[in-house]
Each structure stands twice: as structure tokens, then as C-alpha cells.
Biopython code that builds the backbone (N, CA, C, O; Angstrom):
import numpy as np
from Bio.PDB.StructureBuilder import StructureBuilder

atoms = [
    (1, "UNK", "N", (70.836, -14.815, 72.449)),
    (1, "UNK", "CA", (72.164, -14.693, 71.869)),
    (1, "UNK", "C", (72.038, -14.122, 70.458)),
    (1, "UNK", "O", (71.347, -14.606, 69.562)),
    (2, "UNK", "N", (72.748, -13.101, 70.386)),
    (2, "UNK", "CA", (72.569, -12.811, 69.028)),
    (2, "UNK", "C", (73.680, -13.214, 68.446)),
    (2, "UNK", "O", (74.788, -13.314, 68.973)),
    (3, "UNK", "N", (73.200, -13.584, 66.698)),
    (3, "UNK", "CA", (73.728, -14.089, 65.692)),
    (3, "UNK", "C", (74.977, -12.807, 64.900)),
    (3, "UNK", "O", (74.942, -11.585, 65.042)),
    (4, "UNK", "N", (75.778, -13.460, 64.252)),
    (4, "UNK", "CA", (76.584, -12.573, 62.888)),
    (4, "UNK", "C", (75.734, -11.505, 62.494)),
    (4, "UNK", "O", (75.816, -10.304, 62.751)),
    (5, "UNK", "N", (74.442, -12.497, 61.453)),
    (5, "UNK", "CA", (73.560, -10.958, 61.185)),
    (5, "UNK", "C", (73.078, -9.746, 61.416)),
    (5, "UNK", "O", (73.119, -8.697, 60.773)),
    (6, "UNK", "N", (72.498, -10.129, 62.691)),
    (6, "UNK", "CA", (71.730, -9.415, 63.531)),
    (6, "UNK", "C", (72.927, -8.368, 63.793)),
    (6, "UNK", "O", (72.794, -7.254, 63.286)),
    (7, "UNK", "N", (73.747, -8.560, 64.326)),
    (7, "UNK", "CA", (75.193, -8.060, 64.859)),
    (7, "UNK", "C", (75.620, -6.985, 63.630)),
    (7, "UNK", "O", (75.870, -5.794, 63.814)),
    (8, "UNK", "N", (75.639, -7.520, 62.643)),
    (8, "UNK", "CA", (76.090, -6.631, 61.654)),
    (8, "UNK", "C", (75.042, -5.453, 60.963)),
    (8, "UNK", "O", (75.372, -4.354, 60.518)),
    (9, "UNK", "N", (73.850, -5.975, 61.017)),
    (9, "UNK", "CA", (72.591, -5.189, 60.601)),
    (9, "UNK", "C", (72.521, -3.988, 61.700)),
    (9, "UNK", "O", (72.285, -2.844, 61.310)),
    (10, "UNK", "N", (72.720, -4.253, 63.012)),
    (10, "UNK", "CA", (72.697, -3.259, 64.360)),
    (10, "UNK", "C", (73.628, -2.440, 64.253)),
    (10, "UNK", "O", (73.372, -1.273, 64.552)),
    (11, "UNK", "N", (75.340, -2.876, 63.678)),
    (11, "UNK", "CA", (76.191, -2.043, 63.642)),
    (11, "UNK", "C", (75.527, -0.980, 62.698)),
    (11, "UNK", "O", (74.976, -0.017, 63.232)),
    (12, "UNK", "N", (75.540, -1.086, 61.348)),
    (12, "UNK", "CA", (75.434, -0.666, 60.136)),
    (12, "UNK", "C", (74.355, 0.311, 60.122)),
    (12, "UNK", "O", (74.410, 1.375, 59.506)),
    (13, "UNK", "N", (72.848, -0.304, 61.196)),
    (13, "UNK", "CA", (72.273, 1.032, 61.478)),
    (13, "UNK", "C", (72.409, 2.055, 62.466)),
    (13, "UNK", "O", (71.676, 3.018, 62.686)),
    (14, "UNK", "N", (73.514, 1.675, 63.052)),
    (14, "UNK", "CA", (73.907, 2.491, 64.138)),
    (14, "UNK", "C", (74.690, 3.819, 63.615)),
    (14, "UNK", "O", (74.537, 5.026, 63.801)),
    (15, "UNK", "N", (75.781, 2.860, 62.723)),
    (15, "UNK", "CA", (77.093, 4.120, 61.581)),
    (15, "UNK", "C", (75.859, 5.243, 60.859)),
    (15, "UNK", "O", (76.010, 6.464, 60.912)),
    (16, "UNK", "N", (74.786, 4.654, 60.272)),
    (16, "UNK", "CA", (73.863, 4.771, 58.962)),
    (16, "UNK", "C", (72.993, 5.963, 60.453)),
    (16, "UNK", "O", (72.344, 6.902, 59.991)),
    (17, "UNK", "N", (73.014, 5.901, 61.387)),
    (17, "UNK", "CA", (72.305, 6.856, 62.368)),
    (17, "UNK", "C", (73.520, 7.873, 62.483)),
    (17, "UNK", "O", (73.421, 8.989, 61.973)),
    (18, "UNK", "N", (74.375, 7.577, 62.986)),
    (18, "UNK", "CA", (75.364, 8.465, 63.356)),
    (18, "UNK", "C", (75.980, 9.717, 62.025)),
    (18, "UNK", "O", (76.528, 10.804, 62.212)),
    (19, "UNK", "N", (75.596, 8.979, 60.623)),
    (19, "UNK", "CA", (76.322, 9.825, 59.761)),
    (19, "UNK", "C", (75.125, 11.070, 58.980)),
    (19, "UNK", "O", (75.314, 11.949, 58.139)),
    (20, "UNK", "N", (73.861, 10.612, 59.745)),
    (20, "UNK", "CA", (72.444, 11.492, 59.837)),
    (20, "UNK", "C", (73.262, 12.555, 60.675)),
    (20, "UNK", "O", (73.852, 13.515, 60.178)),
    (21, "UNK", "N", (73.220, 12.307, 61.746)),
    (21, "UNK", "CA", (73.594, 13.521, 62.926)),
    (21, "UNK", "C", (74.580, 14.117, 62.464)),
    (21, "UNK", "O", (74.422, 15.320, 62.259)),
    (22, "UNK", "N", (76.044, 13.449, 62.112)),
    (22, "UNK", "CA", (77.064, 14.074, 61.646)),
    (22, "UNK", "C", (77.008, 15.224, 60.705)),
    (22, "UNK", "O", (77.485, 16.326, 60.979)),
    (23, "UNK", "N", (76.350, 14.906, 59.478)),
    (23, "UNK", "CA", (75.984, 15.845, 58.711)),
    (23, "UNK", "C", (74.834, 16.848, 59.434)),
    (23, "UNK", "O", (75.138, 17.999, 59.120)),
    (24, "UNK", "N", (73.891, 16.846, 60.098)),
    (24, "UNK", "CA", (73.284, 17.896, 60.291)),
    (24, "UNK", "C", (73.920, 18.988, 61.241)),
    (24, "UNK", "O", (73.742, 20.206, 61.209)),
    (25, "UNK", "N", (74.926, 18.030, 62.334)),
    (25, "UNK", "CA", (75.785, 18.831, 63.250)),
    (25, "UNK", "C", (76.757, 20.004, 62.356)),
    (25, "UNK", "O", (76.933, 21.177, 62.684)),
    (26, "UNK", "N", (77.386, 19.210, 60.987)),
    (26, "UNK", "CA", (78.115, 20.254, 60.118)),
    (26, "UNK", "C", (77.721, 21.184, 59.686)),
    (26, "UNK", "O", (78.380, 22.221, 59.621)),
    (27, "UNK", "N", (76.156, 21.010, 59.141)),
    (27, "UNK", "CA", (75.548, 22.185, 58.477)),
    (27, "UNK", "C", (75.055, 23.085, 59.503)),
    (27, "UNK", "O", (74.238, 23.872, 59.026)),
    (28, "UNK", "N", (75.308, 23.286, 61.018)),
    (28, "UNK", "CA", (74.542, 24.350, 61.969)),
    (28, "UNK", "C", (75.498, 24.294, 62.282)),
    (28, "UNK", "O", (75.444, 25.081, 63.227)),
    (29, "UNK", "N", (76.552, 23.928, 62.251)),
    (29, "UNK", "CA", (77.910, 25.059, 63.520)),
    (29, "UNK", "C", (78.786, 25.903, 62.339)),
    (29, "UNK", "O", (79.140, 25.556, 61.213)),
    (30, "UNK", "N", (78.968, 27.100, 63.055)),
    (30, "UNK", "CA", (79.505, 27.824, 62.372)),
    (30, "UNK", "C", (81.200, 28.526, 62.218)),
    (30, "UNK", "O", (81.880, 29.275, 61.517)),
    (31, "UNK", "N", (81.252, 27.578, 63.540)),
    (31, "UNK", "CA", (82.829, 27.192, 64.294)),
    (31, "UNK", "C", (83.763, 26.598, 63.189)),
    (31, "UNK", "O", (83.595, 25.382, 63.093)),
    (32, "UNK", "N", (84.467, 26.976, 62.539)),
    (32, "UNK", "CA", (85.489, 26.193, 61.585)),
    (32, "UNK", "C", (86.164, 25.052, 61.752)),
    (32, "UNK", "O", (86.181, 24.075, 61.005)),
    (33, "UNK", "N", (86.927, 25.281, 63.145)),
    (33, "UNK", "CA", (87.364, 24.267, 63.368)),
    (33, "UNK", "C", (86.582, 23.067, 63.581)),
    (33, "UNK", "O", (86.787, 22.040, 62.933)),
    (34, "UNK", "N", (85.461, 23.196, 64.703)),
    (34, "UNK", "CA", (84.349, 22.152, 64.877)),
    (34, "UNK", "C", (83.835, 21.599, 63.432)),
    (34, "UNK", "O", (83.412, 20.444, 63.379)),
    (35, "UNK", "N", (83.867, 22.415, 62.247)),
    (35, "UNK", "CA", (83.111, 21.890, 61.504)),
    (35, "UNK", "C", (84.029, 20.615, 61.167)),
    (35, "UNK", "O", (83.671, 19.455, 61.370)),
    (36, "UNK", "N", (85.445, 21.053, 60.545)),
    (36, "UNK", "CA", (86.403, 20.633, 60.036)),
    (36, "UNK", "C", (86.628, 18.952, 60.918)),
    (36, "UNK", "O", (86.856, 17.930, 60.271)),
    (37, "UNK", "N", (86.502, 18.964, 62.538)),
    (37, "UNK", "CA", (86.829, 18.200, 63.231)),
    (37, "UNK", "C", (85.522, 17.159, 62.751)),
    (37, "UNK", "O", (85.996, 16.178, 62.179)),
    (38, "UNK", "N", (84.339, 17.116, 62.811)),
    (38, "UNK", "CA", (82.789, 16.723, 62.469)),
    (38, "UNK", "C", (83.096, 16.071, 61.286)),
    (38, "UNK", "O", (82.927, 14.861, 61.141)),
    (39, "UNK", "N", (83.563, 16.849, 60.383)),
    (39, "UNK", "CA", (83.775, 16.578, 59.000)),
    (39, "UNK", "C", (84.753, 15.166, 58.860)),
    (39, "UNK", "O", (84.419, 14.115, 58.314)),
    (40, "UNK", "N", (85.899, 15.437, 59.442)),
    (40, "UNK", "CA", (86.907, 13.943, 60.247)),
    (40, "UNK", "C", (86.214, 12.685, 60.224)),
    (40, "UNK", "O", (85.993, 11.696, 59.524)),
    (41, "UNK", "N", (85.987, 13.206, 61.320)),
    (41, "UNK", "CA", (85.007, 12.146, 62.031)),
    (41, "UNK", "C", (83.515, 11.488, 61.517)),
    (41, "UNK", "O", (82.834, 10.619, 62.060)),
    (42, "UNK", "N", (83.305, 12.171, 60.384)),
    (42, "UNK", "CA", (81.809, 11.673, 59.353)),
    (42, "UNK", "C", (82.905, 11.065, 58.371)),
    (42, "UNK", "O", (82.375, 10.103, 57.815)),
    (43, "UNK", "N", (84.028, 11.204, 57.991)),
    (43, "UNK", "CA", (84.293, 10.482, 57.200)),
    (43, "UNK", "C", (84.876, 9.289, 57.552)),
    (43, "UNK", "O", (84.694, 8.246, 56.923)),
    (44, "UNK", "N", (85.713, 9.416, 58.734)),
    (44, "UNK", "CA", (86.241, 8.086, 59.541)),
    (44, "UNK", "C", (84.748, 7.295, 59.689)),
    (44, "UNK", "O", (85.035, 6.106, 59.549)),
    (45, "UNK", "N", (83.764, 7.370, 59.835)),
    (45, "UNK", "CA", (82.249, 6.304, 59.885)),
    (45, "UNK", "C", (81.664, 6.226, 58.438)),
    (45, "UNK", "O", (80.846, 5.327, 58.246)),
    (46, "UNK", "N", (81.858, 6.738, 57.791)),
    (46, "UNK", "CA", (81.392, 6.027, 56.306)),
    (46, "UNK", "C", (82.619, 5.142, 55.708)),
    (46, "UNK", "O", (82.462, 4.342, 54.786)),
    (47, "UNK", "N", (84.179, 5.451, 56.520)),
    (47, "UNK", "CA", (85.015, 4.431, 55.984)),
    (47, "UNK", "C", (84.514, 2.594, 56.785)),
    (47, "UNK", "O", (84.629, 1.424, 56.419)),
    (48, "UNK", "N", (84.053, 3.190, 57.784)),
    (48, "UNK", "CA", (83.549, 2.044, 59.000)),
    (48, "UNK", "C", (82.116, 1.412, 58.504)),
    (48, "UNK", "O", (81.894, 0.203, 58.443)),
    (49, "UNK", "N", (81.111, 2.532, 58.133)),
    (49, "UNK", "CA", (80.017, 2.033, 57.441)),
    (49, "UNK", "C", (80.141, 1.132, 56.397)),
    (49, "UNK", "O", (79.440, 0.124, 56.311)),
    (50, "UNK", "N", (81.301, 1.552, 55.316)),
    (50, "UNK", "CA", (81.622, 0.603, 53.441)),
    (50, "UNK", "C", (82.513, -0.531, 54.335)),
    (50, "UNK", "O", (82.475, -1.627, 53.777)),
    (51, "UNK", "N", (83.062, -0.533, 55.202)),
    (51, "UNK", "CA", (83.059, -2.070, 55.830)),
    (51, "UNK", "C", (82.257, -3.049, 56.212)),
    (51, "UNK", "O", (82.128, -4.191, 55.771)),
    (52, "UNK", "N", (81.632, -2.382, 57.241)),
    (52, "UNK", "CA", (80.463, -3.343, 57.280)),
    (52, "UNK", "C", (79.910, -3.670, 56.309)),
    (52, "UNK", "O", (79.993, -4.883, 56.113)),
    (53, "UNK", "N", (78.990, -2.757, 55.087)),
    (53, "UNK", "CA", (78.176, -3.009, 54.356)),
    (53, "UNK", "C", (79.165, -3.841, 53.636)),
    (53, "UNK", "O", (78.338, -4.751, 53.579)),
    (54, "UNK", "N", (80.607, -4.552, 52.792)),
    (54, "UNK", "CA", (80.847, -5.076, 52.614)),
    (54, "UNK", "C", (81.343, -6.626, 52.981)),
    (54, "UNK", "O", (81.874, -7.396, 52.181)),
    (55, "UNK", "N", (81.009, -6.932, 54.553)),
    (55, "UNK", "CA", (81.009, -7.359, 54.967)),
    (55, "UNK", "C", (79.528, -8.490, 54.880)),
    (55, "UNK", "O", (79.316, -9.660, 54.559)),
    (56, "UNK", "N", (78.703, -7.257, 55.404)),
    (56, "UNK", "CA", (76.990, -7.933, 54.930)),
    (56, "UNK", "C", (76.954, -8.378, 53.561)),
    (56, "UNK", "O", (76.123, -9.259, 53.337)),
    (57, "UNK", "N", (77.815, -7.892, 52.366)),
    (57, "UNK", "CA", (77.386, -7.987, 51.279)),
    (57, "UNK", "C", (77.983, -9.521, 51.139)),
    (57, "UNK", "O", (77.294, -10.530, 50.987)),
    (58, "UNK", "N", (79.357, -9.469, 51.221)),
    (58, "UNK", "CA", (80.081, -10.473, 50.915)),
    (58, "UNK", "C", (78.958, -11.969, 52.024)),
    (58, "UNK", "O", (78.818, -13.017, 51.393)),
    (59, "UNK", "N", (78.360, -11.945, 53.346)),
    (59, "UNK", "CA", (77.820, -13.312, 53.708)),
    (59, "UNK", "C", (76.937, -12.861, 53.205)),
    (59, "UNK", "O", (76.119, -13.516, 53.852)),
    (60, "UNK", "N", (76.066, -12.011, 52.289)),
    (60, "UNK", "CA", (74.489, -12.399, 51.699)),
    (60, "UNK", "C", (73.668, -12.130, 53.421)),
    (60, "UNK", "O", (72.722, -12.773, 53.876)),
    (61, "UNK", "N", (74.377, -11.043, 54.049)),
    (61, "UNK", "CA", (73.397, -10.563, 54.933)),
    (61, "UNK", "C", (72.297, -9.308, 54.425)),
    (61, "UNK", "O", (71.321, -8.823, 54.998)),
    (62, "UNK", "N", (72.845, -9.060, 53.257)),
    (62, "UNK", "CA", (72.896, -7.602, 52.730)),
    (62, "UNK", "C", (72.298, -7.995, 50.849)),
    (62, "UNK", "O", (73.103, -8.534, 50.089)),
    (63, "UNK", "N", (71.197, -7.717, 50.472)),
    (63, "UNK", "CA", (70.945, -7.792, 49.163)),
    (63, "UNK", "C", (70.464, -6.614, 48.864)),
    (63, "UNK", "O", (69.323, -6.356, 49.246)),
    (64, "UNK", "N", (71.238, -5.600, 48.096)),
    (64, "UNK", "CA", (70.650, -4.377, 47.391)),
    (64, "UNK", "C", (69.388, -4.876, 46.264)),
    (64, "UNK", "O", (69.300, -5.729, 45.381)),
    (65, "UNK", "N", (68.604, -3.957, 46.775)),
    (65, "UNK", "CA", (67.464, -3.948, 45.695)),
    (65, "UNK", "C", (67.740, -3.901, 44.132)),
    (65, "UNK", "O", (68.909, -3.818, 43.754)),
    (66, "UNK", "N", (66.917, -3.940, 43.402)),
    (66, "UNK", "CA", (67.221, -4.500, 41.591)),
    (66, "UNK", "C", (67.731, -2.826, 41.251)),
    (66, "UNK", "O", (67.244, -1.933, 41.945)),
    (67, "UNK", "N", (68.457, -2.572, 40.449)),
    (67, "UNK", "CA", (68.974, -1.355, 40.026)),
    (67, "UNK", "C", (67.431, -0.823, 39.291)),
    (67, "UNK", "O", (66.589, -1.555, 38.772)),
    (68, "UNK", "N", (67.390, 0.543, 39.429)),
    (68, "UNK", "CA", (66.455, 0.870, 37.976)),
    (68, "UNK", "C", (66.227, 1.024, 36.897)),
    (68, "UNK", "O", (67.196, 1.461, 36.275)),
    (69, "UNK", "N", (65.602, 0.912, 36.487)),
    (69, "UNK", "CA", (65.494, 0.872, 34.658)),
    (69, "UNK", "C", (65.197, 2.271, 34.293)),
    (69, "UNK", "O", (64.345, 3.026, 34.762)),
    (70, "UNK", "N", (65.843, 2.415, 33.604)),
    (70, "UNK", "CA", (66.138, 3.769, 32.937)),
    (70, "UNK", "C", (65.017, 4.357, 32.667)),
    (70, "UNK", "O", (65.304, 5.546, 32.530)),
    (71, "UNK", "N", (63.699, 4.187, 32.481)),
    (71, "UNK", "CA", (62.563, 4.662, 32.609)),
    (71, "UNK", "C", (62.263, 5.165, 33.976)),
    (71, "UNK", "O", (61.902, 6.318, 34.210)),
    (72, "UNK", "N", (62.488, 3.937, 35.143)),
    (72, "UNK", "CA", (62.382, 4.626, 36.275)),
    (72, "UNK", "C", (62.645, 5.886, 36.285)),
    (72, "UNK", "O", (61.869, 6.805, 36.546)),
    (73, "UNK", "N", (64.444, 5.970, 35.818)),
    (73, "UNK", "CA", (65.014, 7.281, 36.511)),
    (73, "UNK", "C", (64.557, 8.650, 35.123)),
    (73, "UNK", "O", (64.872, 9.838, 35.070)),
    (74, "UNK", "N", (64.008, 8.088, 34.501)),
    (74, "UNK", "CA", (63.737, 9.506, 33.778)),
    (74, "UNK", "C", (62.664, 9.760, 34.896)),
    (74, "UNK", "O", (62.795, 10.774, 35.582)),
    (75, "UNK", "N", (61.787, 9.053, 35.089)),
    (75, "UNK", "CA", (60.695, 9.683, 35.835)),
    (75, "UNK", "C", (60.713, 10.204, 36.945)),
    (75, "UNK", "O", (60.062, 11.203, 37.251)),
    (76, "UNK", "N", (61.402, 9.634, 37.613)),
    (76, "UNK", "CA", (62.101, 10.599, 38.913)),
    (76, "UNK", "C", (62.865, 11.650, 38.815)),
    (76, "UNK", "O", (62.975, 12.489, 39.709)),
    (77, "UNK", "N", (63.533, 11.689, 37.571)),
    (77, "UNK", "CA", (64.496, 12.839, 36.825)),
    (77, "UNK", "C", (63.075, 13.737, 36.590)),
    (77, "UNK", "O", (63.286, 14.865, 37.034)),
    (78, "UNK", "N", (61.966, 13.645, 36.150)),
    (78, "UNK", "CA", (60.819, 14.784, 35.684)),
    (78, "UNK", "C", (59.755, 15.304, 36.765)),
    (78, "UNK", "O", (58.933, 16.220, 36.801)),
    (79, "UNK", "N", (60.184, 14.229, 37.670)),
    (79, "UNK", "CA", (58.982, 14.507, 39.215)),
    (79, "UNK", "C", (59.908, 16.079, 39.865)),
    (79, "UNK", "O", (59.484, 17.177, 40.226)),
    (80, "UNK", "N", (61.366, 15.466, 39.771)),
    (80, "UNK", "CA", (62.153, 16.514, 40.405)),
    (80, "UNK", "C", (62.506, 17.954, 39.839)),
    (80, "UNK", "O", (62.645, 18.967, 40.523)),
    (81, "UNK", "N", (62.654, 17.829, 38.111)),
    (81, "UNK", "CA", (62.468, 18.672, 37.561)),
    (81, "UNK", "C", (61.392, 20.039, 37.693)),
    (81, "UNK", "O", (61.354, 21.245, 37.447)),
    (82, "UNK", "N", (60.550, 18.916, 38.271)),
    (82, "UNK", "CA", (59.215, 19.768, 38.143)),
    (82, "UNK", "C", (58.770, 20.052, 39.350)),
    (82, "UNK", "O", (57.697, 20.623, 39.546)),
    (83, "UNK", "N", (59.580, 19.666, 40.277)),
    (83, "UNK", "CA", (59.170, 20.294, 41.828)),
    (83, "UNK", "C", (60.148, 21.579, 41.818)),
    (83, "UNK", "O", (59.694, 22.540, 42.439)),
    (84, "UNK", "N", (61.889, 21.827, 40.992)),
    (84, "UNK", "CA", (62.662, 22.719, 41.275)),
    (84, "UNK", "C", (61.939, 23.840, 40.192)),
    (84, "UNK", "O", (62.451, 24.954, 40.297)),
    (85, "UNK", "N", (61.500, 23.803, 39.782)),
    (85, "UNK", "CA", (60.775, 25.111, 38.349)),
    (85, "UNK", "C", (59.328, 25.364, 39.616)),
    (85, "UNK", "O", (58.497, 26.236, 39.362)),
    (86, "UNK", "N", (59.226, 24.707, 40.620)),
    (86, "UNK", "CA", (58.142, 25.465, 41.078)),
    (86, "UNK", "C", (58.248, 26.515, 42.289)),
    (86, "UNK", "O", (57.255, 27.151, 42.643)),
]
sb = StructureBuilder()
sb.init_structure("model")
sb.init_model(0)
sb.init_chain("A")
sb.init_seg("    ")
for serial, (resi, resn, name, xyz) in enumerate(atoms, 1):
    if name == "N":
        sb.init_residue(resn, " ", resi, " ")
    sb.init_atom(name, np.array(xyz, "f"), 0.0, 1.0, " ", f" {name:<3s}", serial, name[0])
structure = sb.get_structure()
């Protein structure tokens, strides 16, 4: 039997799979309308995804990692810097 958690963790990677595909389906069709329709429909599942994930957040199914410290992000700011100048 599965639990709340489990239940909500399965949804969330399911949306969190689906909005992978969504976007790659947008960037290769060249169909307007299809894109436009794709485009819909990736945003109707990230409105469905910030549910769930607020959902997980609010029972403490869901703990985001510690924010970074501003040192972090310079350094990731200079790793990237320095991969686009190459």
C-alpha cells in the first residue's frame, strides 16, 4: 500500500519527467501551431507540478537543500564564464 509520500514524490517525478519531454518536443517541431499547443500544455504541468511541490513542501515531504552562499555562486558564475569565452 502506498503511503501520502510516496504518492506525491511519484506524482512530482512524473510532471518533473513530462516537462523534460515537453520542452524538447517544442524545441524540434517546427509546426506553429503544435508548438503553441505543447507550449499550453507545458505550462498547464508546471501549474500541476508548483502544486504538488507545495503540497510536499507544506507536509515536510519535500526539504529544499540549504540555499548558497554567495561564494558558491560566484564560483559557478566563473566556471561558466569560462566555459562561454571558450
Amino acid at each position: 500500500m502506498l503511503d501520502d509520500k510516496t504518492m506525491v514524490s511519484d506524482a512530482l517525478t512524473g510532471v518533473n519527467g513530462e516537462l523534460v519531454r515537453y520542452g524538447e518536443m517544442i524545441t524540434q517541431t517546427e509546426n506553429k501551431k503544435l508548438k503553441q499547443c505543447l507550449k499550453q500544455i507545458r505550462n498547464e504541468s508546471e501549474m500541476s507540478q508548483e502544486k504538488l511541490y507545495q503540497v510536499a513542501r507544506e507536509k515536510s515531504y519535500y526539504v529544499p537543500a540549504a540555499k548558497a552562499s554567495q561564494q558558491e555562486i560566484d564560483h559557478v558564475k566563473s566556471v561558466l564564464s569560462g566555459l562561454a569565452m571558450k
